[in-house]
C-alpha positions, 0 to 999 in steps of 0.5 A: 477498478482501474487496470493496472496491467494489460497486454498487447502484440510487441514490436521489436519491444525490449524490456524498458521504463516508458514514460508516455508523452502524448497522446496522438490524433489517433489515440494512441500513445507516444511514450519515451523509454530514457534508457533507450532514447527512443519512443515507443507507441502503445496502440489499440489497432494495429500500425504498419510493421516498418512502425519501429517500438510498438506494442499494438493490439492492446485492449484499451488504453483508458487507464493510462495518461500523460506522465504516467510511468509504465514498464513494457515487455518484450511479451508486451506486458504493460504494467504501470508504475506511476499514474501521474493522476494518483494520489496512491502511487507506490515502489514494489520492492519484492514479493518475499516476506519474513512473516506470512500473516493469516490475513495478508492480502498479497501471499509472499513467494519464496522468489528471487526478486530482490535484483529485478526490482531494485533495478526497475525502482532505482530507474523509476525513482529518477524519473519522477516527477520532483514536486510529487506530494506523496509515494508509498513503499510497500511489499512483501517486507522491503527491508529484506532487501538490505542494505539496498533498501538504504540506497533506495531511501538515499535516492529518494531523498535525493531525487524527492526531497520534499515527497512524504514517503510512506513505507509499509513494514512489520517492523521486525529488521528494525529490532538491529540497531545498525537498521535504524542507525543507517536510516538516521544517517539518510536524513530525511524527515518526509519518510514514515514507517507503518508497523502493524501490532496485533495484539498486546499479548505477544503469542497471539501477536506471534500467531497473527504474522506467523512468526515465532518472536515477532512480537519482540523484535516489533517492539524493540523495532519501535522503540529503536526507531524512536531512539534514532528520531524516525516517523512511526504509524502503527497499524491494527487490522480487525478481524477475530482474533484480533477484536477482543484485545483492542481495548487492552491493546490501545492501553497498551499502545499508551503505556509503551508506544506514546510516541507514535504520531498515528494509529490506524485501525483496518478493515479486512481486506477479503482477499488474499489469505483471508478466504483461505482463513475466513473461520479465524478471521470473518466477521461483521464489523458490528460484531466488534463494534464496542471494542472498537469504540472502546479503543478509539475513544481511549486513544483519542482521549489520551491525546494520540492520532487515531483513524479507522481506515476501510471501513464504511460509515454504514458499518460504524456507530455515528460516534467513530464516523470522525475518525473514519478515512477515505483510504482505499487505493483509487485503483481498487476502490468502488462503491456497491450498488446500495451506496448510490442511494446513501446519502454519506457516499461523498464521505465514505471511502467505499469497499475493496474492488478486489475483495471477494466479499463484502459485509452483508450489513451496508446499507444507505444511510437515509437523509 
């Protein structure tokens, strides 16, 4: 798994955006910070004290190259932001959350981040690079932060106007008007918003996000979206108390949300909240199998844009193996020792690196 943070000893380090320029003789790397107009040097030995920004004695380096974007610490933290070498970067806007789902693999705090990190991501915005194909907006919710979250999109489509920008969101703010309607306003045809639904039977919707009225704000947050003309992905994670509905879900997606341009369906991510919640929300993939199939070729079949993402070719039945993406971040991504004997490994997107359990069930598949 790649490390996204490590630690070395800082040298007169404040806190900055860097972004790293070269790598020298020696093999360290020399990196600007725009806010200072200065360089700085991440090194792994330890170079002479009249060295002026240093961060030294740090681990390895090996996960971080020329163009990539990182923010040091006056405690000489190293935390990436970009990786100029990713197809999977994205903007963390905070760590709170309206709702508070079984299965969320990064728990939200009750901290007040919303200031740090737009000023950390209206810093990073500008300083990427402008042909950049794809970047994702996650958190926690990042509509939480407000009208904030309006500049932030503005900034995007001023500094990256041709980025396909994808945002992950519950959806809920959007059940405003004045939400979708400043959205509208920014103009931006690149940006696509990925809004899980849960069930078609709004207490359970409700039960899965922790969150009384949740399901009616999403769908009215869908249908206000649609009204302003916005790219909508909606988003099913599969897992117990899920499963059972999906065939009645994917009706339901048809009769109420046609104008959705993708559906995904998604493997458990076995981290987070799930180990906790592993009796409401473990199972087998093959103990769903027949509700996915049922789903997916109903889906397919009416004419809507359907994927099964984090799940093994191993784990599906050959039928669904057309819909199956390879759609695990690079930087938790890997594969198990038996996935070097499959002879499908080059088409399988592998398994979370950070879950803390896999399926017991993958097994190559034989020539």
């Amino acid at each position: 798994m790649i490390q996204l943070r490590t630690r070395g000893i800082p040298i007169n380090i404040t806190e900055t955006l860097i972004k790293v320029s070269y790598i020298n003789a020696v093999g360290e790397l020399v990196c600007f910070s725009p806010s200072l107009n200065k360089t700085v040097l991440l090194s792994t030995g330890v170079p002479p004290l009249e060295r002026h920004l240093v961060i030294a004695a740090i681990p390895s380096l090996k996960d971080f190259g020329i163009g990539d974007i990182l923010l040091i610490s006056p405690n000489g933290t190293i935390s990436s932001l970009f990786r100029e070498q990713s197809a999977h970067n994205t903007l963390f806007i905070t760590d709170r959350c309206n709702s508070n789902c079984l299965m969320c693999s990064q728990p939200p705090k009750n901290t007040d981040d919303l200031d740090y990190f737009f000023e950390i991501n209206s810093q990073l915005i500008r300083m990427l690079p402008p042909d950049l194909k794809e970047l994702g907006i996650t958190g926690g919710e990042p509509t939480i932060l407000g009208s904030r979250f309006i500049t932030l999109l503005e900034l995007i489509t001023e500094y990256l106007p041709n980025t396909a920008i994808h945002i992950l969101t519950n959806g809920r703010s959007f059940a405003w008007k004045n939400v979708a309607q400043a959205i509208q306003k920014v103009c931006n045809p690149n940006l696509v918003f990925g809004i899980p639904l849960y069930s078609d039977y709004y207490q359970q919707h409700d039960y899965i996000v922790q969150a009384k009225g949740a399901f009616n704000q999403t769908i009215l947050g869908f249908h206000n979206m649609a009204r302003y003309g916005q790219r909508l992905e909606l988003r099913i994670v599969l897992h117990k108390q899920t499963y059972k509905r999906l065939p009645s879900l994917a009706k339901y997606i048809f009769m109420n949300l046609p104008f959705v341009e993708h559906i995904a369906l998604m493997g458990l991510e076995y981290t987070g909240y799930t180990p906790k919640n592993s009796d409401l929300l473990w199972m087998e993939p093959s103990e769903y199998a027949d509700e996915l199939e049922e789903a997916v070729s109903f889906l397919d079949g009416m004419g809507l844009a359907v994927s099964i993402y984090n799940l093994q070719l191993c784990l599906l039945k050959p039928s669904l193996w057309k819909f199956a993406r390879k759609s695990i971040s690079d930087w938790k991504q890997e594969y198990l020792n038996e996935c070097s004997r499959c002879s499908l490994v080059a088409e399988c997107g592998g398994v979370f690196a950070t879950s803390k359990k896999h399926s017991g069930k993958i097994k190559a598949i034989a020539k």
